[in-house]
py3Dmol code that shows the C-alpha trace and the ligand (Angstrom):
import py3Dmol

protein = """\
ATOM      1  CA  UNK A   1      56.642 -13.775 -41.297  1.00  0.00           C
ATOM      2  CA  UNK A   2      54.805 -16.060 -43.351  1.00  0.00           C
ATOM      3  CA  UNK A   3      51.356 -15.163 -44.111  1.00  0.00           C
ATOM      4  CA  UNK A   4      49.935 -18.674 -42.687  1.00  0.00           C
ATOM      5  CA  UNK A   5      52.077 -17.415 -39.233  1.00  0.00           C
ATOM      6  CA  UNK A   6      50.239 -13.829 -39.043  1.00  0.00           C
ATOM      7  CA  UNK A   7      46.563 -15.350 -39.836  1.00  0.00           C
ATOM      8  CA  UNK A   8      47.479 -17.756 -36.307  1.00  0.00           C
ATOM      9  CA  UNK A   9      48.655 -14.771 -34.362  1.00  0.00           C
ATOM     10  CA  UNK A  10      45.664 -12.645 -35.794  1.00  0.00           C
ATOM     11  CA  UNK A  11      43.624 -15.592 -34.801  1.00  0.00           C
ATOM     12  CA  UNK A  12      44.607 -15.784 -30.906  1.00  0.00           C
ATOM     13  CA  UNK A  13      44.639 -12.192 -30.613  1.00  0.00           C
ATOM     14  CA  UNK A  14      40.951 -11.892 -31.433  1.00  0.00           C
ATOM     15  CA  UNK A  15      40.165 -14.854 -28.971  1.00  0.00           C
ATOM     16  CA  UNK A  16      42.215 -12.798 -26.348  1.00  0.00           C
ATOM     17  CA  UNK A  17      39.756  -9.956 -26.989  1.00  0.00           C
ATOM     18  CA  UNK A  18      37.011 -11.875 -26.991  1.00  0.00           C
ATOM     19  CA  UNK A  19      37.397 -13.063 -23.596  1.00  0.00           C
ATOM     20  CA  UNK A  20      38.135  -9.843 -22.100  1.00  0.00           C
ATOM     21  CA  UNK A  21      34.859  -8.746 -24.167  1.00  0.00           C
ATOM     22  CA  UNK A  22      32.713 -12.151 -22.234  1.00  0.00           C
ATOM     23  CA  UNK A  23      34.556 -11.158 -18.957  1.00  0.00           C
ATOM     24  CA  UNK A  24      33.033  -7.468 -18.370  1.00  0.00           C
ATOM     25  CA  UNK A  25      29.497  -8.270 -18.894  1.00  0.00           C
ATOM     26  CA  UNK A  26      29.284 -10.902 -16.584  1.00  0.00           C
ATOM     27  CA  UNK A  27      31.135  -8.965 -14.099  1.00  0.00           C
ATOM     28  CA  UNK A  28      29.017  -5.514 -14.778  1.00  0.00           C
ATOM     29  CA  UNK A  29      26.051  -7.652 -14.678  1.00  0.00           C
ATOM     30  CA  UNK A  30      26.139  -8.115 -11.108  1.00  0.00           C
ATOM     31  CA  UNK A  31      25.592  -4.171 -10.096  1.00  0.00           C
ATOM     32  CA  UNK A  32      22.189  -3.424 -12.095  1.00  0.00           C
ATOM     33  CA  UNK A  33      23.259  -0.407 -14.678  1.00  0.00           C
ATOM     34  CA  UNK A  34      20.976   3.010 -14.435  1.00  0.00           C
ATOM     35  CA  UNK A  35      19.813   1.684 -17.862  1.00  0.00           C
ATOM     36  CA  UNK A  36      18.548  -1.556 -16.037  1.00  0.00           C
ATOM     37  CA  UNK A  37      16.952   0.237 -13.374  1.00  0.00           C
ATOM     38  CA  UNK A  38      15.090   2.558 -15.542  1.00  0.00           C
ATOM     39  CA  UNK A  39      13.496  -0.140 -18.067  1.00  0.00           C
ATOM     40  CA  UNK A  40      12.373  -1.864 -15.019  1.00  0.00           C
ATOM     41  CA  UNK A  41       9.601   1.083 -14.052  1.00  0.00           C
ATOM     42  CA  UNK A  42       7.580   2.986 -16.700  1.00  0.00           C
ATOM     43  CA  UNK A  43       6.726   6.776 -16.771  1.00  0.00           C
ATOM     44  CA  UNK A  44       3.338   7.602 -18.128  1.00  0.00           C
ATOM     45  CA  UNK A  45       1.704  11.105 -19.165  1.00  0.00           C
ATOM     46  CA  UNK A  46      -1.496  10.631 -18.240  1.00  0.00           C
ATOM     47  CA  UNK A  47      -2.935  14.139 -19.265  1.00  0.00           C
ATOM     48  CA  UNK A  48      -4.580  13.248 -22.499  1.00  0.00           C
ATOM     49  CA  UNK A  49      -6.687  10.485 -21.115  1.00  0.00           C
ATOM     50  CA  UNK A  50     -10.019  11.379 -20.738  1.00  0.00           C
ATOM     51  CA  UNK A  51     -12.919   9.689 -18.444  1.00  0.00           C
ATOM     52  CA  UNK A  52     -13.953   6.826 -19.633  1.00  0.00           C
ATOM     53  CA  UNK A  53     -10.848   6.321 -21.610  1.00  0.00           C
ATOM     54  CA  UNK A  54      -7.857   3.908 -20.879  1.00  0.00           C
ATOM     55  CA  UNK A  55      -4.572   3.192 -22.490  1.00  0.00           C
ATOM     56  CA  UNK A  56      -2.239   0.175 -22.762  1.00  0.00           C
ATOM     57  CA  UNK A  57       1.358   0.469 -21.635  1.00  0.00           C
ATOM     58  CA  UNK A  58       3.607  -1.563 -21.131  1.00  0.00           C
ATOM     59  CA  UNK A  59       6.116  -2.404 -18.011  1.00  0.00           C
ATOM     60  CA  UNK A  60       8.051  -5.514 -17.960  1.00  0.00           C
ATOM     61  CA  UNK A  61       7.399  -6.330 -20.909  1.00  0.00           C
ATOM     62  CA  UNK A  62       3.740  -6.909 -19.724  1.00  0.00           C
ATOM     63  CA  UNK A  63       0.804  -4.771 -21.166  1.00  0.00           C
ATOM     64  CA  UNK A  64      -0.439  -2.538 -18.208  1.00  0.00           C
ATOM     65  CA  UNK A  65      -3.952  -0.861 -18.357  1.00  0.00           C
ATOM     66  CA  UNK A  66      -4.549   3.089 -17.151  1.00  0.00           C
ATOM     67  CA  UNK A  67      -7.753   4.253 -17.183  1.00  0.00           C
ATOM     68  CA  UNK A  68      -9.835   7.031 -16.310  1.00  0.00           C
ATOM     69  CA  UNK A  69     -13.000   6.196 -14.455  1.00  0.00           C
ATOM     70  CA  UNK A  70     -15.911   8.118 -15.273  1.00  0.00           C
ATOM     71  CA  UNK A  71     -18.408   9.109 -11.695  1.00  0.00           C
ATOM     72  CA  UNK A  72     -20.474   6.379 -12.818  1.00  0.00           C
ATOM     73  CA  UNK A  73     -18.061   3.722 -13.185  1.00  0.00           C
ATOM     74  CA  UNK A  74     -16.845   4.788 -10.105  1.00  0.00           C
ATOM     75  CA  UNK A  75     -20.186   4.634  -8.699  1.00  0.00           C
ATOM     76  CA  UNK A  76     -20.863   1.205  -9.892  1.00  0.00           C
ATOM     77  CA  UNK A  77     -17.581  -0.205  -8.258  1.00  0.00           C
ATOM     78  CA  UNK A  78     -19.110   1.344  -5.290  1.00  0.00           C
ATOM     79  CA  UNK A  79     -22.239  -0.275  -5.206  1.00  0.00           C
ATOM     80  CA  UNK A  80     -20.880  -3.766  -5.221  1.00  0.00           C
ATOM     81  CA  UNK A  81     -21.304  -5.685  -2.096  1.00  0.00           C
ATOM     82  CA  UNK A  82     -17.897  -6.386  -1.961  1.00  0.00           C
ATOM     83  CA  UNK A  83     -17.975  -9.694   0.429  1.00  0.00           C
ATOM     84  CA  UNK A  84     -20.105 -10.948  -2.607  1.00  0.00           C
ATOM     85  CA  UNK A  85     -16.904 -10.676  -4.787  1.00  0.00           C
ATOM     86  CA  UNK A  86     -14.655 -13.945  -5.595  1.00  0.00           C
ATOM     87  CA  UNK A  87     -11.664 -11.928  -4.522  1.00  0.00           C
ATOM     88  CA  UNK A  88     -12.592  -9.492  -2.722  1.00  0.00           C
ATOM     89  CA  UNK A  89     -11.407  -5.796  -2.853  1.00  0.00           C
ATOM     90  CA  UNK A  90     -12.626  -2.281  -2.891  1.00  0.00           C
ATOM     91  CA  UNK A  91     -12.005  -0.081  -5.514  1.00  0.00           C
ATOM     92  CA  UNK A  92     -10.693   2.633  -2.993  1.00  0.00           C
ATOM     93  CA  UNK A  93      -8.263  -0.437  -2.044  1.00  0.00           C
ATOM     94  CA  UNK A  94      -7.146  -0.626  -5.587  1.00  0.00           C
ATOM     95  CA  UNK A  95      -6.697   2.777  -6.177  1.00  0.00           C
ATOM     96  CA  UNK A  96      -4.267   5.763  -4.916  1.00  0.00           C
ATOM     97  CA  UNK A  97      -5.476   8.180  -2.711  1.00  0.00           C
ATOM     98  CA  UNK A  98      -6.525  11.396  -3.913  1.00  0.00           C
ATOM     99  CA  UNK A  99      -5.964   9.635  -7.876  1.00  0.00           C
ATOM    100  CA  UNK A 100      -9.298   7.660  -7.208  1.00  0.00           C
ATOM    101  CA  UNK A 101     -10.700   7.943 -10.880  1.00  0.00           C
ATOM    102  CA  UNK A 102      -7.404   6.213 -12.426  1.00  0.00           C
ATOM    103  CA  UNK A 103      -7.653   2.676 -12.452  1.00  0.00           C
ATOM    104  CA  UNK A 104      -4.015   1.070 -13.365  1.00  0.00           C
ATOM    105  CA  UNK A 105      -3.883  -2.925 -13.976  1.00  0.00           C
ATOM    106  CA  UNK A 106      -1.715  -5.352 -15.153  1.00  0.00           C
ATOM    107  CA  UNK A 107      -3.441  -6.096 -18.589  1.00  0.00           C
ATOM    108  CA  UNK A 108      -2.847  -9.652 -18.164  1.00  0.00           C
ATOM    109  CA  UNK A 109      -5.773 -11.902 -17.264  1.00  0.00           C
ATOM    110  CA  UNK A 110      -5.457 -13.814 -13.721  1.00  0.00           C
ATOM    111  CA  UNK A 111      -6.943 -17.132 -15.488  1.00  0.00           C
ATOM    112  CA  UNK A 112      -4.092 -18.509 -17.803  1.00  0.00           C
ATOM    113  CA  UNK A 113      -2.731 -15.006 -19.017  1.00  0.00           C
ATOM    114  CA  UNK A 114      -4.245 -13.653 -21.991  1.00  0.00           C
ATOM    115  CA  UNK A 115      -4.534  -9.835 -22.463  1.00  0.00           C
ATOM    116  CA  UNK A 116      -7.968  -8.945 -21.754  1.00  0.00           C
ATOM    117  CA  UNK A 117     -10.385  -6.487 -23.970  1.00  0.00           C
ATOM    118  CA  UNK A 118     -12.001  -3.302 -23.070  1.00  0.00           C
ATOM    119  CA  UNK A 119      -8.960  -0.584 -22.966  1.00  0.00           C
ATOM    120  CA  UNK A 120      -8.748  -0.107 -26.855  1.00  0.00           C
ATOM    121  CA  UNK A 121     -11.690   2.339 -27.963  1.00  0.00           C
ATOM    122  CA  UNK A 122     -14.492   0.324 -28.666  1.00  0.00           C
ATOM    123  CA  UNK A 123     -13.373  -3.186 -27.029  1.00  0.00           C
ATOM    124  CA  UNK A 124     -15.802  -5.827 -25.654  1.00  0.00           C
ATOM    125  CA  UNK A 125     -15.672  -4.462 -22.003  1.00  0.00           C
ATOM    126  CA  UNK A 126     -17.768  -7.242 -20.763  1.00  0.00           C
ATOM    127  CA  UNK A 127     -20.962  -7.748 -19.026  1.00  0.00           C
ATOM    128  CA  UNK A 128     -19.323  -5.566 -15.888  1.00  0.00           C
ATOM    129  CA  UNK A 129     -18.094  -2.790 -17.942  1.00  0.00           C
ATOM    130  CA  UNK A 130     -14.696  -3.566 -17.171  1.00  0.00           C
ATOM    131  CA  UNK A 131     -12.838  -5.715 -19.298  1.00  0.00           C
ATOM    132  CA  UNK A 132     -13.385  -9.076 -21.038  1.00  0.00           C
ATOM    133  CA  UNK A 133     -10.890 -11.681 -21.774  1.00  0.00           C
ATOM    134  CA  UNK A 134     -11.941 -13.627 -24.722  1.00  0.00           C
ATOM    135  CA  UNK A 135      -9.858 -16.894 -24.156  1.00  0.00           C
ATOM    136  CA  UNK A 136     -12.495 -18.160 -21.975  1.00  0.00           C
ATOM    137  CA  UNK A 137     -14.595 -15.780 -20.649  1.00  0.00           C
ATOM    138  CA  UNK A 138     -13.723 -14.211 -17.469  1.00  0.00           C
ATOM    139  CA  UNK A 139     -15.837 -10.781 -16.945  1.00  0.00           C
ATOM    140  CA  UNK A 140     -13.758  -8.099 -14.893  1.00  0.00           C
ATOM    141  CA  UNK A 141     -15.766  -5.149 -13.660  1.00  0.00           C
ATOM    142  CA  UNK A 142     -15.461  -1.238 -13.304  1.00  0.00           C
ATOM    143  CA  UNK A 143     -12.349  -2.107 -10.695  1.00  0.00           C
ATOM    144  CA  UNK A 144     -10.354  -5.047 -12.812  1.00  0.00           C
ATOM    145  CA  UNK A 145     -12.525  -7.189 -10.160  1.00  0.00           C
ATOM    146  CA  UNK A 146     -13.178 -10.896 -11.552  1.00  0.00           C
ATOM    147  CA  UNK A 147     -16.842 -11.319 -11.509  1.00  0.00           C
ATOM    148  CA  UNK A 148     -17.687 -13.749 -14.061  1.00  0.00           C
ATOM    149  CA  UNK A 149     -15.566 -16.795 -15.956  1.00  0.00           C
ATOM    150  CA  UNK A 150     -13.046 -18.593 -14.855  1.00  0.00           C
ATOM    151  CA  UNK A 151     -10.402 -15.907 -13.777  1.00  0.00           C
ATOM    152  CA  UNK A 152      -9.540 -16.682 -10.125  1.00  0.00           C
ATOM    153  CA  UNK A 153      -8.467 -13.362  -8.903  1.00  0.00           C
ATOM    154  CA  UNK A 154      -8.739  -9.584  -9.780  1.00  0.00           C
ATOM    155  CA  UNK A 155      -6.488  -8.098 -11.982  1.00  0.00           C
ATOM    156  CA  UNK A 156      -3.035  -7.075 -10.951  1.00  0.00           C
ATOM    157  CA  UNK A 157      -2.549  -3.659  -9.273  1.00  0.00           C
ATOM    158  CA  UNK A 158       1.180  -3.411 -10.030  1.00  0.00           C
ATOM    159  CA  UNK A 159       3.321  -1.053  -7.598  1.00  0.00           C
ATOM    160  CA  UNK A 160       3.273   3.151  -8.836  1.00  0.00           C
ATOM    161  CA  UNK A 161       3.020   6.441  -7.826  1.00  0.00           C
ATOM    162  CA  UNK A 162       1.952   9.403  -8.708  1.00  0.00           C
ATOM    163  CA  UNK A 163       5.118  12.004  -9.435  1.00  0.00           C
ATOM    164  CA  UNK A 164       2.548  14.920 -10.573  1.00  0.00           C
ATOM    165  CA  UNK A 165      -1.199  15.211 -10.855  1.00  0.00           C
ATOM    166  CA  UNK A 166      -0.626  13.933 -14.716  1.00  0.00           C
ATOM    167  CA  UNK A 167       1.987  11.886 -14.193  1.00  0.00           C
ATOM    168  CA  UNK A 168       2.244   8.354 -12.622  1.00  0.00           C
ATOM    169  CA  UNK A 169       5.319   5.607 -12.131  1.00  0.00           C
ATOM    170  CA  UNK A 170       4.692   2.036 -12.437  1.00  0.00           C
ATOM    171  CA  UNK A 171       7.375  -0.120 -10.917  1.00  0.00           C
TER     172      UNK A 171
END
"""
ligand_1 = """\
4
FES
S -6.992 -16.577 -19.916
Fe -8.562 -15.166 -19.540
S -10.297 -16.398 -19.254
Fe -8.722 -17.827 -19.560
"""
view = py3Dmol.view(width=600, height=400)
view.addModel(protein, "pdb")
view.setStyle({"model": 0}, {"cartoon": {"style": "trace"}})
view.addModel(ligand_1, "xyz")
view.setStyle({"model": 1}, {"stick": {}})
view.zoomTo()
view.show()
């Protein structure tokens, strides 16, 4: 065999593999894999997050807020007359039963989607105490309520549960 002869036959053999190779994928991709499954939900530990702390996450590739209430911003979501509010919701609404102290959010601004401040330790939280998106200006209270700017709605509760008193599954 001349050398020319086994470079061709090297050549298709490699193509024949390749399709094979393009073939499985887009068959497999048509039963979601475990793998796919699990990156679409996100398990958090929520045990070293104190009151009045909060943590970014992320799930879906989108930053998600947890925090911990403290009784007074708990209290101050309370007060709120809530017909008052632009989109209105009460914080027991946005909240899981028996969890009512952790507030978790999408971290992505209802306006035009910028990631709000307020969850990183010493953020802007805003004139609400919430969090503050910068881009242009929406104030979110004690709840992720808008109450201020041009944000149209509240933020995002995303779908989770609570697997242990500490830990919590978004998604
Ligand atoms: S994107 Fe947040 S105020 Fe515009």
């Amino acid at each position: 065999m001349r050398r020319r002869d086994f470079i061709n036959i090297a050549a298709v053999s490699a193509a024949g593999v390749g399709g094979l190779a393009v073939l499985y994928p887009l068959v497999s991709q048509m039963a979601p894999s475990k793998d796919v499954l699990a990156e679409s939900t996100t398990e958090l530990d929520l045990s070293a997050i104190q009151p009045g702390q909060a943590i970014k996450a992320v799930f879906r590739k989108q930053p998600v807020f947890v925090r911990n209430l403290t009784p007074q911003e708990i209290a101050t979501a309370n007060e709120v007359a809530v017909d008052s509010l632009r989109d209105p919701e009460t914080l027991t609404e946005r909240t899981k039963e028996g969890h009512g102290n952790w507030l978790i959010t999408m971290g992505v601004c209802t306006h035009l989607g910028c990631v709000p401040l307020g969850a990183g330790e010493g953020e802007n939280k805003g004139e609400f105490g919430g969090y503050f998106c910068p881009c242009h200006g929406s104030h979110y209270d004690t709840a992720g309520r808008i109450r201020k700017g041009p944000a149209p709605a509240n933020l995002v509760v995303p779908e989770y549960e609570f697997t242990s008193d500490t830990t919590v599954v978004i998604g």
